[in-house]
C-alpha positions as CSV (number, residue, x, y, z in Angstrom):
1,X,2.0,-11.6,-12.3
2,X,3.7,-9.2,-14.7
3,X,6.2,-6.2,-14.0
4,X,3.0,-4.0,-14.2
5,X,1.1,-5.1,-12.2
6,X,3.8,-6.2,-9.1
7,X,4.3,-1.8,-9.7
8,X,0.8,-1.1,-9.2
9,X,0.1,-3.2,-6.4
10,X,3.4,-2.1,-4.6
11,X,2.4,0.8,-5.5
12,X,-1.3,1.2,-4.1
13,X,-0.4,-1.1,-0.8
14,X,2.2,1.5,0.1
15,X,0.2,4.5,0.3
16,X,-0.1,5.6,4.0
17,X,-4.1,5.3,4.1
18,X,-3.7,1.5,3.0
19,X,-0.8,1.1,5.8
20,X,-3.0,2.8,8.2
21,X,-6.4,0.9,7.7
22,X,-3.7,-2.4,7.6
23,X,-2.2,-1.5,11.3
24,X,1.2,-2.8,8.9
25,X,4.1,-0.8,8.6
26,X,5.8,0.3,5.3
27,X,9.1,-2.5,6.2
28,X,6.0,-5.0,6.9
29,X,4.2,-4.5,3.7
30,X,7.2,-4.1,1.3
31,X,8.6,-7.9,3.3
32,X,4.9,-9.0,2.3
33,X,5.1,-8.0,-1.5
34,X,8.8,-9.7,-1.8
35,X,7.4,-12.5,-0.7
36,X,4.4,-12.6,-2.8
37,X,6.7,-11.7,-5.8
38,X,8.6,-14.4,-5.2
39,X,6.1,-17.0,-5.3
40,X,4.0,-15.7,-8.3
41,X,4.1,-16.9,-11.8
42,X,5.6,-14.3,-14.3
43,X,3.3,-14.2,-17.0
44,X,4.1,-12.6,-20.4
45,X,1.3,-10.6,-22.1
46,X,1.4,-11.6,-25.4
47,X,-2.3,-10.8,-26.5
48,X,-3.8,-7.3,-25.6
49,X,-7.3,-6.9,-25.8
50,X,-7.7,-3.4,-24.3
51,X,-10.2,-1.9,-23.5
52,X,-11.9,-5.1,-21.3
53,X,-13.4,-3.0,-18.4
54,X,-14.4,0.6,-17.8
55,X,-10.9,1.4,-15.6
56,X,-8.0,1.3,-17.9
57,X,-6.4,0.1,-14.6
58,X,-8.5,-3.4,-15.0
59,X,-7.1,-3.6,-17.6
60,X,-3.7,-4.5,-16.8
61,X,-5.2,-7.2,-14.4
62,X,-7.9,-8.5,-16.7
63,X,-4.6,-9.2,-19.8
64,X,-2.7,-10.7,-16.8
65,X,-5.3,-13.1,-15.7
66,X,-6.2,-13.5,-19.5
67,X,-2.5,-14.2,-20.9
68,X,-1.7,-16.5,-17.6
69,X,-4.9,-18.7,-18.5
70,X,-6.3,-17.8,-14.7
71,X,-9.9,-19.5,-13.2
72,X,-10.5,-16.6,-11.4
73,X,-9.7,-12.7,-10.6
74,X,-10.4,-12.3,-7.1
75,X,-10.9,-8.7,-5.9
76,X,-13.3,-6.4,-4.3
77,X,-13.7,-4.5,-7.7
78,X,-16.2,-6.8,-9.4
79,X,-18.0,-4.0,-10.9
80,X,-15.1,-2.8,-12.6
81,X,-13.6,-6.2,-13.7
82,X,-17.1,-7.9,-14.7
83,X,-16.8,-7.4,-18.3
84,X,-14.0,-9.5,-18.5
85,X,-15.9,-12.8,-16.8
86,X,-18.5,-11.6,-19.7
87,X,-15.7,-12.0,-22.3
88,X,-14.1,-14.9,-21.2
89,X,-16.7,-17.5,-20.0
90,X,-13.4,-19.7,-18.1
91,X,-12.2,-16.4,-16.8
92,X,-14.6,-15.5,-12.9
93,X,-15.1,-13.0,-10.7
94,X,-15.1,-13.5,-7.2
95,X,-15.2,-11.5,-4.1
96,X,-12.8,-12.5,-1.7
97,X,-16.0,-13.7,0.4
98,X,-17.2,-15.6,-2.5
99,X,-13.5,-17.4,-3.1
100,X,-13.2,-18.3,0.6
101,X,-16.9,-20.3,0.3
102,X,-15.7,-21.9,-3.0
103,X,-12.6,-23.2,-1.3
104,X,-14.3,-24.8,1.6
């Protein structure tokens, strides 16, 4: 994870339909993020390669995933991210769904 990116995510998690739909509240979530800050792997971008997906926003995750030498994005935005698994034949795509089956 990069600075970006632990920003945007705080950023998106807190915002009160996401904290609604989650039944969490705003102390729950922001104890959640800490924690997940704390156990991911900074990763420095060195190499840009923008644009990689038609949301500049993908962008930021596709460079992370691409710079930390990640297997796999897994999101619920394959559409947006799918150019990047195109790019980068190690990199994949995976629906939550589809990560849960592969890890079984």
């Amino acid at each position: 994870m990069d600075y970006k990116l632990a920003c945007e995510y705080r950023d998106v998690a807190l915002r009160a339909e996401h904290l609604n739909v989650s039944c969490k509240t705003e102390e729950e979530t922001t104890l959640l993020l800490d924690v997940l800050e704390a156990l991911a792997e900074p990763v420095l971008i060195v190499v840009r390669r923008a644009p990689l997906s038609q949301d500049a926003n993908d962008d930021m995750v596709l460079e992370v995933a691409i710079n930390g030498r990640a297997d796999a994005i897994v999101t619920n935005n394959v559409r947006d991210v799918r150019q990047g698994e195109l790019s980068f034949p190690g990199l994949h795509i995976l629906t939550p769904d589809e990560f849960l089956k592969k890890s079984t």
